[in-house]
C-alpha atoms as a printed R data frame, in Angstrom:
   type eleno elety resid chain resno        x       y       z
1  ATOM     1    CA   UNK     A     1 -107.625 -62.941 226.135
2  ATOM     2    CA   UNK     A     2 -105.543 -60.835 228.429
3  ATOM     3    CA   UNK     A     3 -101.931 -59.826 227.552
4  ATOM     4    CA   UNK     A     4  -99.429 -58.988 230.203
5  ATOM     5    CA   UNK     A     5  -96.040 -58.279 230.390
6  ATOM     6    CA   UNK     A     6  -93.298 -58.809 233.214
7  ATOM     7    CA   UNK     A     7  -90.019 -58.121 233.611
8  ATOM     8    CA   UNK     A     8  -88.079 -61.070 236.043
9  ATOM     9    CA   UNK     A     9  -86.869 -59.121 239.371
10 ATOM    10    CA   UNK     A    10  -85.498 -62.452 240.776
11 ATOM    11    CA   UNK     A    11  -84.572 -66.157 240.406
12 ATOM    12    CA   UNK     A    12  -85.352 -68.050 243.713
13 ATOM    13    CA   UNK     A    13  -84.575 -71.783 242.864
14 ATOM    14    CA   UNK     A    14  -87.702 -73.284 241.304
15 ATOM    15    CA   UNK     A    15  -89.642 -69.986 241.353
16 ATOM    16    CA   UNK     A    16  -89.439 -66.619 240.203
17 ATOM    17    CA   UNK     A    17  -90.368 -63.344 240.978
18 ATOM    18    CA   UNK     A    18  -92.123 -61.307 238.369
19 ATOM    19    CA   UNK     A    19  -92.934 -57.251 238.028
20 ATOM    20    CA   UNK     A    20  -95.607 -55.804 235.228
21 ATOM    21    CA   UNK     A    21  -93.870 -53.758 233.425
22 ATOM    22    CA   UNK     A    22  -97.030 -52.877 231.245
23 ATOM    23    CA   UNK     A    23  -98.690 -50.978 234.389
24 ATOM    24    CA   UNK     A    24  -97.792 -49.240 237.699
25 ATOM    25    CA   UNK     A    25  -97.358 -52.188 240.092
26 ATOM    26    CA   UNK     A    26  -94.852 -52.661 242.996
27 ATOM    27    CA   UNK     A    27  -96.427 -56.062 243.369
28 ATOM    28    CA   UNK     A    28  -94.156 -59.390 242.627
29 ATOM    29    CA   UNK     A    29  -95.856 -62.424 241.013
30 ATOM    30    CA   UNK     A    30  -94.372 -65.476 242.305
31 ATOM    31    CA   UNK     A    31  -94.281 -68.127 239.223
32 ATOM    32    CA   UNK     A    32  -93.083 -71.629 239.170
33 ATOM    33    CA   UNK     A    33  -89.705 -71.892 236.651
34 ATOM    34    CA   UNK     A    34  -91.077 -74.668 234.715
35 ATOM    35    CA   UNK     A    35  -93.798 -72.515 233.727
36 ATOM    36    CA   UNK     A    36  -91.409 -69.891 232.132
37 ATOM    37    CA   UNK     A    37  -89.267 -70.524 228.902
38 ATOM    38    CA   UNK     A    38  -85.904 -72.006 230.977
39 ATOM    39    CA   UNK     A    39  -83.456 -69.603 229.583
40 ATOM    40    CA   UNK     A    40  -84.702 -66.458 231.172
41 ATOM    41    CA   UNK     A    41  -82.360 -65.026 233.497
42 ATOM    42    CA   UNK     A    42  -82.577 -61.967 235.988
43 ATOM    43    CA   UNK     A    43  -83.664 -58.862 233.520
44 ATOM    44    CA   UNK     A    44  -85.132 -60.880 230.935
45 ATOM    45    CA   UNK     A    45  -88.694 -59.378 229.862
46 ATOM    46    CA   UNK     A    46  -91.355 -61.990 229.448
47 ATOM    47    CA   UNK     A    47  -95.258 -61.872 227.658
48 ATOM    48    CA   UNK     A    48  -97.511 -63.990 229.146
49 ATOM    49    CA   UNK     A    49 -100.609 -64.135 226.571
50 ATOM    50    CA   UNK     A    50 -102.635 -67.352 226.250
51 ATOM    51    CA   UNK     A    51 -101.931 -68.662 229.603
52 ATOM    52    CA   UNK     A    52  -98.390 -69.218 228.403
53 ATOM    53    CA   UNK     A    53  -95.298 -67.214 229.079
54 ATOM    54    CA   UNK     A    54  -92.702 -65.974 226.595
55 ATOM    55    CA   UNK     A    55  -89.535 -64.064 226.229
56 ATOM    56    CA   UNK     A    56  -90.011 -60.321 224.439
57 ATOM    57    CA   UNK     A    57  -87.015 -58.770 222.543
């Protein structure tokens, strides 16, 4: 299974906006909020693995 991970650029409401921090991408993911752990904020850095989402320390 595929392991990416993200870094959250910007909180939009019910969405976010996600950047890969694991290669060289300019492109933003746009993700639904209740598919991310709810207390991510701007900055937090996230591991999606498993078709789930989680918050890296």
């Amino acid at each position: 299974m595929n392991r990416f991970e993200y870094i959250v650029m910007e909180i939009d409401g019910d969405y976010a906006r996600l950047k890969r921090t694991d290669i060289e991408s300019e492109e933003l993911k746009l993700v639904a909020r209740a598919l991310l752990p709810p207390e991510i904020t701007e900055g937090t850095k996230l591991l999606y693995e498993w078709m789930s989402y989680s918050i890296l320390e």
